[in-house]
N, C-alpha and C positions, 0 to 999 in steps of 0.2 A: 504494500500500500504506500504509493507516493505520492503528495500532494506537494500541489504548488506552490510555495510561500509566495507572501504578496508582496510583503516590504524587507528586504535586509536591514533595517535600522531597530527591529523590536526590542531588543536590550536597551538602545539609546533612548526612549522617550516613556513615560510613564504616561499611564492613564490619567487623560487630562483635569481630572477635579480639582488636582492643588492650584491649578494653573485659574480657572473660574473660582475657587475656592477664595485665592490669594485678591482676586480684582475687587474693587471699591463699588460695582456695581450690582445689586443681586439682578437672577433671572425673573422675568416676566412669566405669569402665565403660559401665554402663548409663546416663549422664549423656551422656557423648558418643555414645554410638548415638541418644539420642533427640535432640539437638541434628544429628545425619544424617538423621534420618530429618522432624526440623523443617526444614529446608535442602531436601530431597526434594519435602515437601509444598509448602513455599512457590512451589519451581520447577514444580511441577506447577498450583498455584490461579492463579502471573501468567499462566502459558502461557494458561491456560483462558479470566480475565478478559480479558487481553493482547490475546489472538486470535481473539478470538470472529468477529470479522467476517469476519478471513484466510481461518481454516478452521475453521467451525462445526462441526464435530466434534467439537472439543479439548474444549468443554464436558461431552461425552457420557460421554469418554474420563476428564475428571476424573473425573466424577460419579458412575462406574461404578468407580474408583480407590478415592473414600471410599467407597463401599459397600461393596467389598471388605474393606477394610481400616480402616474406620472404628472397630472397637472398640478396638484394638493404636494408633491413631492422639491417640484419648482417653487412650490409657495412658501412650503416650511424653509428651504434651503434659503430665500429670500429672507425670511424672519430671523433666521442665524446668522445671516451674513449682517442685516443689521446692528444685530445687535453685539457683535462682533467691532464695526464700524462706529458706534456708540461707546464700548465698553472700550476699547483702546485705539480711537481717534488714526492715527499716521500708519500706526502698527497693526491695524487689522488684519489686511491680509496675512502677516508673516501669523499671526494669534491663530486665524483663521487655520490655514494650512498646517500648523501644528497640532491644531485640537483635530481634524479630520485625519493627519497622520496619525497619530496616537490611538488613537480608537480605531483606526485599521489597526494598526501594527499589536496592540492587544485584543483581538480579535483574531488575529492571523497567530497570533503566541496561541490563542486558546483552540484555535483548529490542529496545528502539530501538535497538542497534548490530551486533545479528547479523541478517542479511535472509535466515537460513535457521531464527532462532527458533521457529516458530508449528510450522512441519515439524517440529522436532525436537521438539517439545513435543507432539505427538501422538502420537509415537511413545514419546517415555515417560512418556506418559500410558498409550499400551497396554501395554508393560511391565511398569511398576508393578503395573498392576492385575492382572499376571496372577503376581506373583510369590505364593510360598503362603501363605498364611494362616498367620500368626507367624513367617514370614521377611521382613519387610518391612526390621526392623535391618539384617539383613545385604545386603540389594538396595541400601538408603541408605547403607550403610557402603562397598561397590565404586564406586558411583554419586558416592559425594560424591571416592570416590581418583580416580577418573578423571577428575575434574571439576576436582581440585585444591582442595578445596574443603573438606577433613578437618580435623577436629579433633582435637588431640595432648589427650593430658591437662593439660597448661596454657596450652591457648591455639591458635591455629592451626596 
């Protein structure tokens, strides 16, 4: 069983909560649903990249995931990029691309150490894609609790 790491750098970046933890601004409502439902998407794109050879499916299962829910997916991302934008002014993008690195890269650390990943990544991959149309928030908001994986409004 071989899977594909995503990022070489996963030792270098930790799971970015001290990083939001550490900022002077807490999260929004609607700030931490789309930072769940980024977390969501992320576990769903490693799974797919991840797994492709395990179980060729997971790709289908993405792909049919953003379809469903591609436009609400553009939106949340737009909510985080603000508030990214907001929370550290000049420096956001560099914030930006770190928090989305980090959470791939812990993401892709936890697919090379669960040897039931790829399986469980198709499954919510089917999931997902079946939750409705403008519930996706709340599918990623149960999803990121049970996962342990939630975001408080300031910080993890």
């Amino acid at each position: 069983m071989h899977r594909i790491p995503i990022l070489a750098l996963a030792a270098m970046l930790a799971f970015p909560a001290d990083a939001l933890a550490q900022n002077k601004r807490c999260l929004s409502d609607d700030e931490r649903a789309s930072m769940h439902v980024r977390l969501l998407q992320t576990e769903l794109m490693v799974g797919a990249i991840s797994c492709r050879n395990e179980t060729p499916e997971v790709m289908d299962k993405y792909n049919a995931f953003v379809r469903t829910h591609g436009d609400r997916l553009k939106a949340e991302s737009q909510t985080l990029q603000n508030y990214f934008v907001d929370a550290y002014g000049r420096g956001a993008n560099s914030q930006f691309d770190k928090f989305t690195t980090a959470i791939a890269n812990e993401t892709s650390t936890r697919s090379m150490n669960d040897p039931n990943f790829c399986r469980k990544s198709v499954t919510l991959a089917e999931q997902a894609e079946k939750a409705q149309r403008g519930q996706i928030r709340a599918y990623a908001q149960n999803w990121a609790t049970a996962q342990n994986r939630k975001y408080t409004a300031c910080g993890p």
